[in-house]
LODO-766198 format. One record per atom (N, C-alpha, C): x, y, z. Coordinates in steps of 0.1 Angstrom, whole numbers, padded with zeros to 4 digits, always signed. Layout:
N
XYZ...
This chain:
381
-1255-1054-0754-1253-1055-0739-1238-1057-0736-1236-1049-0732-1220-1048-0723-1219-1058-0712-1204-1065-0719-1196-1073-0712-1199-1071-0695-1199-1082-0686-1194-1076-0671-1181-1078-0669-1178-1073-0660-1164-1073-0653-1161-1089-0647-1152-1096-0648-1149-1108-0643-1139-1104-0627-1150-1107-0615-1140-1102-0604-1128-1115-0605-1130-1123-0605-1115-1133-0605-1106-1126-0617-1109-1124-0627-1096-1117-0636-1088-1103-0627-1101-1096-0623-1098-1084-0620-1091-1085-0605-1093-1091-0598-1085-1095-0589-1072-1099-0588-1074-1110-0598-1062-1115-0603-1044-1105-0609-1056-1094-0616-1048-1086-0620-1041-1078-0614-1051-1073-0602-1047-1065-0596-1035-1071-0582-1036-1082-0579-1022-1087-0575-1014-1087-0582-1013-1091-0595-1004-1096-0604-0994-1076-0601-1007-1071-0603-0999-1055-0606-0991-1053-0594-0999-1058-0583-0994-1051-0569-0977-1057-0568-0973-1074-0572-0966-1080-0575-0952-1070-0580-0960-1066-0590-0949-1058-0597-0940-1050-0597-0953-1044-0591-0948-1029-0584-0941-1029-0572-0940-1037-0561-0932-1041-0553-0918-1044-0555-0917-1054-0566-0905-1057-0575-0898-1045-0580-0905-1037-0584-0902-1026-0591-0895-1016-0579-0901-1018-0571-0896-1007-0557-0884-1016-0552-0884-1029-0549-0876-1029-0543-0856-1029-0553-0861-1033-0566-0852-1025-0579-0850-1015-0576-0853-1007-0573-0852-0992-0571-0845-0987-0557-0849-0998-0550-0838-0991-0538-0831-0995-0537-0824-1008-0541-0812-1015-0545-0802-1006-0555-0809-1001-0562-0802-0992-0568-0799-0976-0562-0807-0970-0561-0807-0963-0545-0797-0964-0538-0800-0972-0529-0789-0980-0524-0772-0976-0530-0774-0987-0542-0755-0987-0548-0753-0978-0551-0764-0966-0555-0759-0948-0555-0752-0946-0551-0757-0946-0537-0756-0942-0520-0741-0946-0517-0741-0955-0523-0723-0965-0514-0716-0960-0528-0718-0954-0535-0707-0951-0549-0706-0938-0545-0715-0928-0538-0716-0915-0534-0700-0915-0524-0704-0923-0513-0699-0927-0501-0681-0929-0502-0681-0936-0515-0667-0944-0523-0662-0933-0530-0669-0919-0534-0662-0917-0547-0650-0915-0551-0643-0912-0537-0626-0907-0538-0624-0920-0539-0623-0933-0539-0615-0945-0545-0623-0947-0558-0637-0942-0563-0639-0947-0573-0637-0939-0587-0632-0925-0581-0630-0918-0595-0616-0919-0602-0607-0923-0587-0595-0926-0595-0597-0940-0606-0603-0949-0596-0604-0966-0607-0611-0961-0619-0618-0952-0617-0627-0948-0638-0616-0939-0643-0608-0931-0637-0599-0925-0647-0591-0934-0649-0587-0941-0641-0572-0958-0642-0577-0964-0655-0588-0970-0653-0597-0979-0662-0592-0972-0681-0600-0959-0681-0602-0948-0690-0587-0949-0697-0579-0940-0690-0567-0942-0696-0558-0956-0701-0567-0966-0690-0555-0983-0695-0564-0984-0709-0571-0984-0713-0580-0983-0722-0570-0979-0738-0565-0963-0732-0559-0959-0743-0547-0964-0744-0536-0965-0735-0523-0973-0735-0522-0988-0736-0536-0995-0734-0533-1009-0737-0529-1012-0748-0532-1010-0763-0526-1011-0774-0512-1018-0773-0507-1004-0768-0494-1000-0769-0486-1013-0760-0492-1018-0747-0484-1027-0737-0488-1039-0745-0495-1041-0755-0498-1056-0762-0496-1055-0766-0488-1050-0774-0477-1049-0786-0466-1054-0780-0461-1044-0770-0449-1046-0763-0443-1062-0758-0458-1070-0752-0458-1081-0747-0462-1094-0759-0466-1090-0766-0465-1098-0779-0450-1100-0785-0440-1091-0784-0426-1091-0786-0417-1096-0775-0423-1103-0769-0417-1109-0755-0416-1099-0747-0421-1088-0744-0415-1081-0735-0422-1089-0722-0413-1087-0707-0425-1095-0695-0434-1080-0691-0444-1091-0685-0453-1076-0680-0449-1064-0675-0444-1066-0663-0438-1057-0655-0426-1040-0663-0420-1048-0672-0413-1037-0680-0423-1027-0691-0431-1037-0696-0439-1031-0708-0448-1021-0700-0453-1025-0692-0463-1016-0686-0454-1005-0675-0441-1004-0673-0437-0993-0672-0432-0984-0680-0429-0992-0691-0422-0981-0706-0438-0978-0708-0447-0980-0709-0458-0973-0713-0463-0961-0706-0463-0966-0693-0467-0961-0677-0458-0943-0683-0443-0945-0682-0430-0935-0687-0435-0927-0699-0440-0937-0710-0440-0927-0728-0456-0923-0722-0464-0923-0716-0478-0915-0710-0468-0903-0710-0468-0907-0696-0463-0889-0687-0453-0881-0698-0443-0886-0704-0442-0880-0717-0447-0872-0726-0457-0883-0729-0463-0877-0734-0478-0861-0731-0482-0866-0718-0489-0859-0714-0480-0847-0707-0463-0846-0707-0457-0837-0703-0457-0828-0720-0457-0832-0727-0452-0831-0743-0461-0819-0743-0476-0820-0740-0488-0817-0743-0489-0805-0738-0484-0806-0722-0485-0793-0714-0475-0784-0717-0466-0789-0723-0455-0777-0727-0455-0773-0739-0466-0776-0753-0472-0773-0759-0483-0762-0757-0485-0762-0748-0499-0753-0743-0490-0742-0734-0482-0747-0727-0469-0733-0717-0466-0727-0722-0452-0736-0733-0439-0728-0738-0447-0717-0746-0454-0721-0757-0458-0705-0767-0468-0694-0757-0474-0704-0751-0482-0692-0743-0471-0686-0736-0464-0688-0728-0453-0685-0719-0443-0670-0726-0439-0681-0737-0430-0668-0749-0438-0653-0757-0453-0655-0757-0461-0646-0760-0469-0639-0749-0468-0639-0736-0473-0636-0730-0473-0620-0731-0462-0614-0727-0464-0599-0729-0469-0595-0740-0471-0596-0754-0478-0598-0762-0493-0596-0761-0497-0608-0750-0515-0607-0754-0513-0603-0742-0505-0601-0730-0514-0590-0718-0513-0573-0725-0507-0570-0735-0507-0558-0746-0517-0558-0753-0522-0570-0758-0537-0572-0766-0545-0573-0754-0550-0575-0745-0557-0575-0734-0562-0557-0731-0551-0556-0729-0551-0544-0720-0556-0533-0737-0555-0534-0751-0555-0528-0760-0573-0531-0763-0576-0543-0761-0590-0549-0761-0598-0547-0755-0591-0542-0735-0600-0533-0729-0612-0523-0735-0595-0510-0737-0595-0499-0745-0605-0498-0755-0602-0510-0767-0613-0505-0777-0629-0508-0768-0630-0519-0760-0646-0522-0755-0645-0512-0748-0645-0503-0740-0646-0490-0735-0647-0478-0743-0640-0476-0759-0645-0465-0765-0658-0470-0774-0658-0485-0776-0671-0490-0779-0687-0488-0774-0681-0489-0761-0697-0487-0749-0697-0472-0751-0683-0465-0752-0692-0452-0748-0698-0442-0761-0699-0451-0772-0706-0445-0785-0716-0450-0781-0724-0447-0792-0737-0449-0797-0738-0464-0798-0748-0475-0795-0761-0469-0787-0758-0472-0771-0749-0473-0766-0750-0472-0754-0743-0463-0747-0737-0453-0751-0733-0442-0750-0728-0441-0731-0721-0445-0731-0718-0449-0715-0705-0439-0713-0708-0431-0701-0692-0424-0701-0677-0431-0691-0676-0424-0691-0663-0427-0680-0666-0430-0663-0674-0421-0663-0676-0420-0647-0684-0429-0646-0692-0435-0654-0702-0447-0651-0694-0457-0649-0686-0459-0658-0671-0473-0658-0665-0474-0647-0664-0461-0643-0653-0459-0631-0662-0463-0618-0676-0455-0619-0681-0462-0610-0685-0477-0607-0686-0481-0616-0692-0494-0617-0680-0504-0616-0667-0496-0621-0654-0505-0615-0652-0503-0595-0652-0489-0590-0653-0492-0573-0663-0499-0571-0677-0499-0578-0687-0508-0571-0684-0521-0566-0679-0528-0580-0671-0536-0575-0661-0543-0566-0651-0533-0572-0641-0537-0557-0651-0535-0544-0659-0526-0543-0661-0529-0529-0668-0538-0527-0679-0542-0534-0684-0552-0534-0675-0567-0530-0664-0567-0539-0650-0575-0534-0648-0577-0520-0644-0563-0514-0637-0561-0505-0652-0565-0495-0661-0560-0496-0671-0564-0484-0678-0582-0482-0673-0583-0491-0675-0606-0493-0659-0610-0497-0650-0607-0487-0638-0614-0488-0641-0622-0482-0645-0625-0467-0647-0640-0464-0648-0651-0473-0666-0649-0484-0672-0654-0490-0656-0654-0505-0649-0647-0508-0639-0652-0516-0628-0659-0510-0621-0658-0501-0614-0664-0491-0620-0682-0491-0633-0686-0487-0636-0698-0491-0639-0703-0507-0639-0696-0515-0637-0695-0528-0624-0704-0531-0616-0693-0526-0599-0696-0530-0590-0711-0524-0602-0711-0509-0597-0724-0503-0606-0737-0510-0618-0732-0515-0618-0747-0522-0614-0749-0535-0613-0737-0543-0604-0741-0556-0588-0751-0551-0582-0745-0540-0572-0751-0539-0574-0769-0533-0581-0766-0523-0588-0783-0518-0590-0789-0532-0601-0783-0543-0602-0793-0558-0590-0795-0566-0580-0786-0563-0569-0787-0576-0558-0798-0565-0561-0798-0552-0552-0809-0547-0560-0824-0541-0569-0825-0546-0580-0835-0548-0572-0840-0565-0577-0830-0573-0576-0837-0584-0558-0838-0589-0549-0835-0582-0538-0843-0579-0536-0855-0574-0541-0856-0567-0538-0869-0561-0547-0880-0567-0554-0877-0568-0568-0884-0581-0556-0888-0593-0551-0878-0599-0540-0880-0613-0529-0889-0605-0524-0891-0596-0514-0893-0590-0520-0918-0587-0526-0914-0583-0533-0926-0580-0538-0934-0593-0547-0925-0607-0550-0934-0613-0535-0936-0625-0527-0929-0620-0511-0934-0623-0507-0946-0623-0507-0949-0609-0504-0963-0600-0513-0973-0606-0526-0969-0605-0534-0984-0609-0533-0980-0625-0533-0975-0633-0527-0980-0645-0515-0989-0651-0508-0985-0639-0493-0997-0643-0498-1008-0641-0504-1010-0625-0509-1023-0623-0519-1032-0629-0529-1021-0637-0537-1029-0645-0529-1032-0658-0526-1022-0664-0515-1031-0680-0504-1043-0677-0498-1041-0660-0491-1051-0656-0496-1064-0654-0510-1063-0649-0517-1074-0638-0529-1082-0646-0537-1069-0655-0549-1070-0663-0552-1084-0667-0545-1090-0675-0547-1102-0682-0549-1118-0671-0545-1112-0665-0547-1125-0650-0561-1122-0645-0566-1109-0642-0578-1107-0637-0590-1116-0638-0594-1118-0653-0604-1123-0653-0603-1140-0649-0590-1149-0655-0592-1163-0647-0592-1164-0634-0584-1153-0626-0584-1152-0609-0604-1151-0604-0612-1136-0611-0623-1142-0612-0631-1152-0609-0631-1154-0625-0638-1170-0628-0637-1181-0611-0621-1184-0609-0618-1193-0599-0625-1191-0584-0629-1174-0586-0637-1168-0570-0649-1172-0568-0657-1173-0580-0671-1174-0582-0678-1190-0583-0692-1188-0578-0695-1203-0580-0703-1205-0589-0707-1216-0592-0717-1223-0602-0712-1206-0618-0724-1207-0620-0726-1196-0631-0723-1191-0633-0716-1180-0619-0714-1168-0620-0699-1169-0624-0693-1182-0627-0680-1183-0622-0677-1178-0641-0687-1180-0655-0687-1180-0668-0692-1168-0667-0703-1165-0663-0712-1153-0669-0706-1139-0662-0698-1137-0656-0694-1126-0651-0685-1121-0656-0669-1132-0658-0659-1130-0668-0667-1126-0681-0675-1131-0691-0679-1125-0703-0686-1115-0706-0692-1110-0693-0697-1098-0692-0688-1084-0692-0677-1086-0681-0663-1082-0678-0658-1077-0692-0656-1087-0697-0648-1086-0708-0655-1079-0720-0668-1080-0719-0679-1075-0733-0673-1058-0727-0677-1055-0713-0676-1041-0708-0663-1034-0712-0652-1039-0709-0640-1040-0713-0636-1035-0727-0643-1040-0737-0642-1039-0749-0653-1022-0755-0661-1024-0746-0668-1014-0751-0665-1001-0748-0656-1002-0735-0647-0989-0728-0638-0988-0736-0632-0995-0742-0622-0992-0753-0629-0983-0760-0637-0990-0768-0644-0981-0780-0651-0965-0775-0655-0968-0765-0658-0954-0758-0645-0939-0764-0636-0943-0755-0624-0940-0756-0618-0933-0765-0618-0943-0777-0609-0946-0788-0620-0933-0798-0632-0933-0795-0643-0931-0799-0640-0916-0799-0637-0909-0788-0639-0897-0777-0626-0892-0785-0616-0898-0785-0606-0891-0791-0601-0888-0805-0607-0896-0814-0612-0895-0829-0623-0882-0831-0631-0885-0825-0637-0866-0824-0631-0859-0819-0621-0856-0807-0614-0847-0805-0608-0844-0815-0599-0855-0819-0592-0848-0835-0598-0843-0842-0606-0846-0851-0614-0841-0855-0618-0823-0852-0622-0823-0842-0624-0809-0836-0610-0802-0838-0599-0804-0834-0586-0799-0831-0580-0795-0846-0585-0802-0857-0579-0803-0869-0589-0793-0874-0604-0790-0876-0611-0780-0887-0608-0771-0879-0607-0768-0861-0606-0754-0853-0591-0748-0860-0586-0756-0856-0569-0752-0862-0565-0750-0874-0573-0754-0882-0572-0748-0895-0581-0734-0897-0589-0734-0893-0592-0719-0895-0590-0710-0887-0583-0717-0874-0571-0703-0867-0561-0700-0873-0554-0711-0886-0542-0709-0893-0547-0703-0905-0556-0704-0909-0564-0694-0920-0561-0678-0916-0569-0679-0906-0570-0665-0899-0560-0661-0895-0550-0663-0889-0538-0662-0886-0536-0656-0870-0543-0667-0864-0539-0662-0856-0528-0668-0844-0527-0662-0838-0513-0666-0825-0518-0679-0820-0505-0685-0819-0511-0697-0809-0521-0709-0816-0515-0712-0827-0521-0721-0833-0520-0739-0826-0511-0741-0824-0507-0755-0819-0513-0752-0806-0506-0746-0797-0514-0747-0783-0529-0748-0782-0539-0739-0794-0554-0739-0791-0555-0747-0794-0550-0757-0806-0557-0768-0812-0556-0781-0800-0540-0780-0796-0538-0793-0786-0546-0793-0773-0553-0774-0771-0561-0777-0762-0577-0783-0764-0580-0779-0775-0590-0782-0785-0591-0801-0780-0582-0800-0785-0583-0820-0783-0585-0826-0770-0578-0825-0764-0576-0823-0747-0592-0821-0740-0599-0808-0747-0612-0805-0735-0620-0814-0745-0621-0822-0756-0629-0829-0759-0631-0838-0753-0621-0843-0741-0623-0856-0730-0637-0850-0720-0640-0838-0720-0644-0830-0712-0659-0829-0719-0668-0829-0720-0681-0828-0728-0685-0815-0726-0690-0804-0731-0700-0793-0729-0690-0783-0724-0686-0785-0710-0676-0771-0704-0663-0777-0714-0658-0785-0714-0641-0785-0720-0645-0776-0738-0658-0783-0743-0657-0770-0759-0657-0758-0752-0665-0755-0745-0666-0739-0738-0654-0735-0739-0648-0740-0726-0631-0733-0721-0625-0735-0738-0623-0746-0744-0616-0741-0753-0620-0733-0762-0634-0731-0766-0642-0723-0777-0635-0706-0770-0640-0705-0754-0639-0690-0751-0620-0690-0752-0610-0698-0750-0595-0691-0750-0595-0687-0766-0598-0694-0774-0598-0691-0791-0601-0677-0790-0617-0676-0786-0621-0667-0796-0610-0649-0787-0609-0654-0775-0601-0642-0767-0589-0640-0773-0586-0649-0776-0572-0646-0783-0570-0642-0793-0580-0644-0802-0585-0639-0816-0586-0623-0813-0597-0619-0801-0602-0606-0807-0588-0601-0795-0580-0602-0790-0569-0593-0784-0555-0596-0795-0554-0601-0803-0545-0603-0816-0548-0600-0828-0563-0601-0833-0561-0600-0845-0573-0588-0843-0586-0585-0834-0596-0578-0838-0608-0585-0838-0618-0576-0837-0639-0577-0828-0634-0589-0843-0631-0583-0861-0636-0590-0866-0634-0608-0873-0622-0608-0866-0620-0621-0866-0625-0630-0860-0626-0625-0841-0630-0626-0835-0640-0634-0835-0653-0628-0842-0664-0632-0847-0664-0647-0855-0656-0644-0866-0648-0656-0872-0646-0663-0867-0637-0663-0857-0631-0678-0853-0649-0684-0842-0653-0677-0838-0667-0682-0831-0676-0685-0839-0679-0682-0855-0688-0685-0862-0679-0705-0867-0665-0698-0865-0662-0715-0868-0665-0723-0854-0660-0720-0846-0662-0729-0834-0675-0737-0834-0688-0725-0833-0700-0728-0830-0700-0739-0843-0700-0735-0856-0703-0746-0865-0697-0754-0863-0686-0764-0858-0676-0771-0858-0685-0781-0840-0687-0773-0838-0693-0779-0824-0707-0782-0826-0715-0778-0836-0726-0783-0839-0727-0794-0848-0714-0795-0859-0711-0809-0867-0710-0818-0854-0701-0815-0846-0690-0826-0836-0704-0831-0829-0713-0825-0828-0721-0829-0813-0731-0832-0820-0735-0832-0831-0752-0830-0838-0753-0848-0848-0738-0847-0856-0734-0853-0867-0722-0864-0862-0708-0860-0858-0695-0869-0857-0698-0876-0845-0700-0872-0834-0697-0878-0823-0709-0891-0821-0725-0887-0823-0732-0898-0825-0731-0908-0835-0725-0904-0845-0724-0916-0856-0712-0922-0851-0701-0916-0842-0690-0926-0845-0696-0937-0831-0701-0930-0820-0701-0935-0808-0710-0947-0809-0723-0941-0818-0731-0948-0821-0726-0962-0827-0723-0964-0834-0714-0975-0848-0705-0981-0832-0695-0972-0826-0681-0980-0818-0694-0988-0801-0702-0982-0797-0700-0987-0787-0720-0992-0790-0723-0997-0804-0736-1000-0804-0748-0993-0798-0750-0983-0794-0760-0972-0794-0763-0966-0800-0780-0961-0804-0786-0957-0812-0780-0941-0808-0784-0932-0820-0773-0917-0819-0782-0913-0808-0795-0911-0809-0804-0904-0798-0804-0911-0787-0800-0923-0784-0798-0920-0773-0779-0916-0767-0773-0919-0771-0759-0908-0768-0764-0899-0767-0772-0891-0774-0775-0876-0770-0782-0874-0758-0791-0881-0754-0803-0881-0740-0795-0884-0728-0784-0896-0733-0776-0901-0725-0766-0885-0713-0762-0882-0728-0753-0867-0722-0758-0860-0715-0770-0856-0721-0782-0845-0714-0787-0849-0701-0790-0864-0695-0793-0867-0687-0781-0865-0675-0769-0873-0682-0760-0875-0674-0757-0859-0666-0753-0846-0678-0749-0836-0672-0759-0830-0661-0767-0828-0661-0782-0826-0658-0782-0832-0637-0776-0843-0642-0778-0848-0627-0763-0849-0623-0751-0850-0627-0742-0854-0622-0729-0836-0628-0734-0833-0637-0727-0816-0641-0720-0819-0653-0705-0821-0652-0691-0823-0657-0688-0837-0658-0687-0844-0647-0685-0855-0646-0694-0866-0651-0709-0864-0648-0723-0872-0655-0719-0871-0670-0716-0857-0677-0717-0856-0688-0703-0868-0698-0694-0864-0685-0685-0872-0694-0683-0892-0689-0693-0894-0682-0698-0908-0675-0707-0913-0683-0714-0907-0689-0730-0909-0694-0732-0919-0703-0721-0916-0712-0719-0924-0727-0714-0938-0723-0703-0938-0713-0696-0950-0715-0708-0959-0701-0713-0954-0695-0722-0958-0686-0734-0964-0694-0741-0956-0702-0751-0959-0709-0750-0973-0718-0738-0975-0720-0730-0983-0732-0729-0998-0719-0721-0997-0715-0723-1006-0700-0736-1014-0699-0742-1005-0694-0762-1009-0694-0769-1017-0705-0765-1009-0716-0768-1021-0732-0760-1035-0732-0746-1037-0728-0742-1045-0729-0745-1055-0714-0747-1050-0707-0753-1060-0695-0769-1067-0697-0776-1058-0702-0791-1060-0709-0789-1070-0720-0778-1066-0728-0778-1079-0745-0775-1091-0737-0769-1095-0727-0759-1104-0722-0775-1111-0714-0781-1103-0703-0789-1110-0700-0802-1118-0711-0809-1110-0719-0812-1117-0726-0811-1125-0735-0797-1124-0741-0797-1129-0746-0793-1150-0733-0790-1146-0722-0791-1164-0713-0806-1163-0707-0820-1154-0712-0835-1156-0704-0837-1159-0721-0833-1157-0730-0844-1162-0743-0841-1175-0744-0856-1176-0753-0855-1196-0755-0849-1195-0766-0843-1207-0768-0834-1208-0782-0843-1211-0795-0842-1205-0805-0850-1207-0815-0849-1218-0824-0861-1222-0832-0859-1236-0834-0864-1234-0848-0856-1247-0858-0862-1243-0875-0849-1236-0881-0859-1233-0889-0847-1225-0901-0847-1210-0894-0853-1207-0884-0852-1195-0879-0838-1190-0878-0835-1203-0866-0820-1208-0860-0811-1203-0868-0808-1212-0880-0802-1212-0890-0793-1199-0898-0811-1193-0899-0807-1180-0906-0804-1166-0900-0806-1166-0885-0801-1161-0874-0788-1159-0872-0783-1148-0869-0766-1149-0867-0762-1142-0857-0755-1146-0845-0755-1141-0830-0751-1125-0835-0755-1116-0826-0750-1102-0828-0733-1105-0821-0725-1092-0824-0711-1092-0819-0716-1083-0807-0708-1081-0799-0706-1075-0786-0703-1058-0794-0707-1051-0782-0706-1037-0787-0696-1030-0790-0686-1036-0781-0670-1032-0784-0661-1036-0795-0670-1047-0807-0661-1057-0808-0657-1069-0805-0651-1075-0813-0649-1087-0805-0639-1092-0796-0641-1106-0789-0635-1104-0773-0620-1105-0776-0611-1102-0769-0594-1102-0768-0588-1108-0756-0582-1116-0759-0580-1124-0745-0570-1123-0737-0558-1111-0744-0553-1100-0739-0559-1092-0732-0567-1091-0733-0573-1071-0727-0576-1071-0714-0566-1064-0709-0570-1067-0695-0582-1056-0688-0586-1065-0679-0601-1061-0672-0605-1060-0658-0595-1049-0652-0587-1048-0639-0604-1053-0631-0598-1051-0620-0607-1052-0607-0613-1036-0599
């Protein structure tokens, strides 16, 4: 004979659930919500994540400086100076050779046409002239009859490339001020806050802080990586423009998914207008393999190990991020994802009860994800 149903359990339950689920909604529009006002913010908030990002990679460098007595204010502008240096260094690595070779590959260009047009018009697609030619006016008119629709094209490429000036221009500024200021942040903090919040917020700060490093530090060790096997088998191959692809090579690794693209597609174009279809092929059978180590194998083992995430989720992390947010989600995802773990370890670890016995004993706190804490590192606002 079967059990009956106990209406007081089942009752019970079913508040308990209703409970939940409330909680759970109103979590959800709270967060909702802080979307909504980060949506609202994003022109002051994308410059503070690139500021953040970059003090990340330069701070080293200003704690060195300030460990040797240097005062704030100087170190963090000889740093601020050897950046733009450097990041001028980079672009005139990518100019000057392209610049000096240019007639060169618009001669391979224009020679690359040529052979893809006596290629189409063989066997099997046997395409003539007057099809090319037609399907070249179709175009233009097609052009010419959606100028408007290109006309707003051209005005928002220019609105984005003077957006993301001023974006570069801004997280300039708060980079000085954070390698200048950074190390004051967190006791200024502490002194804002009351009861609890006044401990648990600064070590949270700082766990985050630490893990954005490693993000970082993380992101650009695979870049190498990528820049070093791509560039060796464009110097294999021999082809033009070895330093510039590689330096760009490194560069779009900040960039997740489109930055390999753009650099995968300038390689392999340069390849087949310089050297030929069959190198061509070559440098893309390296690419693809090299992008399938970097993404499948290097980047989750390192990311995984630097910023305490399991590899699968970095990967879901990415996928999710690009998915909802494009370019920017993709390259947010990881160090976001990484954020979330370390806010989660932090809470539970002040809601668990402390363990008692030889449990205790033989227990050994985990380290924070980044590493451990630095009482240097500054942890701007």
């Amino acid at each position: 004979m079967s059990a009956t149903l106990s209406s007081e359990k089942t009752a019970a339950a079913l508040r308990r659930s209703a409970r939940v689920s409330v909680e759970l909604l109103l979590v959800l529009l709270i967060a909702a919500v802080a979307l909504w006002l980060l949506g609202r913010t994003w022109s002051v908030v994308w410059p503070l994540i690139v500021a953040l990002l970059l003090t990340t990679l330069t701070w080293p460098f200003a704690r060195f400086l300030r460990r040797r007595g240097w005062r704030p204010a100087p170190a963090a502008a000889l740093v601020t100076v050897l950046f733009l240096l450097v990041g001028s260094g980079v672009i005139a690595l990518i100019a000057v050779p392209v610049a000096s070779q240019s007639g060169e590959l618009a001669d391979g260009v224009v020679e690359g046409i040529g052979r893809l047009r006596d290629w189409a018009a063989g066997p099997p697609l046997n395409i003539s002239d007057a099809q090319i030619t037609g399907a070249f006016d179709a175009a233009v008119d097609r052009i010419e009859n959606s100028a408007g629709s290109v006309v707003n094209t051209a005005v928002t490429g220019v609105s984005t490339v003077f957006s993301g000036l001023i974006t570069a221009i801004l997280a300039l500024f708060l980079m000085f001020f954070f390698l200048k200021d950074g190390p004051r942040f967190l006791p200024w903090l502490g002194r804002q806050l009351p009861g609890r919040l006044a401990t648990d917020v600064p070590v949270v700060a700082e766990r985050c802080w630490n893990t954005l490093g490693s993000f970082v530090r993380s992101q650009a060790f695979v870049g190498l990586l990528d820049a070093v096997f791509i560039g060796i088998g464009l110097w294999i191959l021999d082809v033009p423009l070895v330093l510039p692809l590689a330096v760009l090579t490194f560069v779009s690794a900040f960039v997740p998914i489109v930055g390999a693209v753009f650099a995968g597609f300038v390689a392999v174009l340069i390849a087949l207008v310089s050297n030929g279809l069959t190198d061509a092929l070559i440098v893309l059978a390296i690419i693809i393999a090299v992008q399938q180590l970097e993404g499948n194998v290097f980047q989750p083992m390192i990311q995984s190990r630097g910023l305490g995430l399991h590899a699968a989720v970095v990967l879901l992390a990415v996928t999710l991020g690009g998915s909802l947010a494009g370019v920017v989600g993709s390259l947010l995802a990881v160090p976001a994802a990484a954020l979330m773990a370390v806010i989660w370890n932090y809470l539970r670890e002040q809601l668990s009860d402390p363990l008692e016995g030889p449990e205790q004993q033989e227990r050994e706190p985990e380290p924070a994800p980044g590493g451990g804490p630095d009482a240097d590192a500054p942890v701007p606002a």
